[in-house]
Structures are given as structure tokens and as C-alpha cells.
N, C-alpha and C positions, 0 to 999 in steps of 0.2 A: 096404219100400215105405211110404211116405209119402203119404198123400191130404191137398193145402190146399184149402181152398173158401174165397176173399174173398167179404166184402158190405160194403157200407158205401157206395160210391160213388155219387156224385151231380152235380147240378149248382146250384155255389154262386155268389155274390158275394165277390167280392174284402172280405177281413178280416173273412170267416162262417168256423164249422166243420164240419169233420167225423169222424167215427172211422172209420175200417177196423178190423175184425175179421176174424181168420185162424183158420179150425176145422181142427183138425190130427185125420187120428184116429186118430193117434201119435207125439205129438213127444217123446215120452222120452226123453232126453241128446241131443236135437239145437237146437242152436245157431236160432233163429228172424231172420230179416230180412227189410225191404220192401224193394224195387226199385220203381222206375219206368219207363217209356221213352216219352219224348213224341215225336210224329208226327217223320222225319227226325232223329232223335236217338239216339244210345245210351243203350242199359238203365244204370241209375243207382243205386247203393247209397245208398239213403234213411237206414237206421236200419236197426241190429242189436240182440240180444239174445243174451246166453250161455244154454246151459239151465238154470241154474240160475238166472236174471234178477239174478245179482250187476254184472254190467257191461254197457254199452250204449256205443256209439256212433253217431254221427250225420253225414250230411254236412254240411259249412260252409253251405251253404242253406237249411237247415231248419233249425238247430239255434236251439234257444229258443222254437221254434213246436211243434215235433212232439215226440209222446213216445210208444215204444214200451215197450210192458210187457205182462205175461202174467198170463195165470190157468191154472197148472198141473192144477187141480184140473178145469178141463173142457178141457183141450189148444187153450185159446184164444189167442189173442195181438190185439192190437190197436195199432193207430196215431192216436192221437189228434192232428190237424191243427187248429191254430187260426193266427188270423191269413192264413187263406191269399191265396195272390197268381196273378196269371195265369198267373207260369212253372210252377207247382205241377201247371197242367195236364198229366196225362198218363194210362197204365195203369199202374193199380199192382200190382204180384204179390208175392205171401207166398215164402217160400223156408225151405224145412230142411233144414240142412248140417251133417255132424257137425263140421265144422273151419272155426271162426270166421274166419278169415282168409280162407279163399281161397274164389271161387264155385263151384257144383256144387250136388251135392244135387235136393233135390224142387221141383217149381212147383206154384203155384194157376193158374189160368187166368185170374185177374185180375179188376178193377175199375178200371170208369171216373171218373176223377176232371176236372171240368171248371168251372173256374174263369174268370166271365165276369162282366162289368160290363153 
């Protein structure tokens, strides 16, 4: 059993930032990733991390603005968000899944991310 707790979320300006942090309090050889799911929308694979933070991947929407990466040493992870935009609006939830590819695993209960002009 896995417990995530997000914080970080807020309410920005379109091309401000912000970081998501994900307190795991045990993510030891599990695979870390953010999801999304904005209002009427499906849940959304943002950005992953392998356990060992050797490879990541990103959706085509974000990529080049967000960047996930980890601090093993205190079972953190984080998502740093710049440039953000109004689709970016949504919740975001942490995920730890021993098998990088496919969904399962543990959730956070999420953070609000809300992107307004």
C-alpha cells in the first residue's frame, strides 16, 4: 500500500508557474506519474517517471513546459508546470504503479490546478 498526498495547486495566469509535489510514503521501485482530468473530460497521462528517474515521458501537450522528476531521498516527486495555458486546467493526481506502461496502482486524492486570465 502506497499513500500519495499532492499540494502545489493553485490558481494561476495563463504563461505563470507552478510545481506539484507528490509525498509518497513508499514509493520504492514504483514507477511515479501525474494524471489529470478536466471537468467532462477523461483522466489524462500528463508525465511519468521510472523508479529509478532514468526515463520519463510526457504527453504531446505539455511537453517542453512540464517536467517531472523526483527526490528519492524523501519519496517526493514533483511536477513543475511553466508556461501554463487554460487547457492545463484541471485535477491533478499523483499515481504509483509498479508497471510503467499500463494504468493501476495507487492515487493521491488530487490538486486543483486552475488556469484563468
Amino acid at each position: 500500500q502506497v499513500q500519495l498526498v499532492e499540494s502545489g495547486g493553485g490558481l494561476v495566469q495563463p504563461g505563470e508557474s507552478l510545481r506539484l509535489s507528490c509525498a509518497a510514503s513508499d514509493n520504492t521501485n514504483y514507477n511515479m506519474k501525474w494524471y489529470r482530468q478536466a471537468p467532462g473530460k477523461e483522466r489524462e497521462l500528463v508525465a511519468r517517471i521510472t523508479s529509478t528517474g532514468g526515463f520519463t515521458t510526457y504527453a504531446d501537450s505539455v511537453k517542453g513546459r512540464f517536467t517531472i522528476y523526483g527526490d528519492g531521498t524523501k519519496n517526493l516527486v514533483y511536477l513543475q508546470m511553466n508556461n501554463l495555458k487554460l487547457e492545463d486546467t484541471a485535477m491533478y493526481y499523483c499515481n504509483a504503479h509498479r508497471d510503467f506502461w499500463t494504468t493501476g496502482g495507487f492515487w493521491g486524492q488530487g490538486t486543483q490546478v486552475t488556469v484563468s486570465s
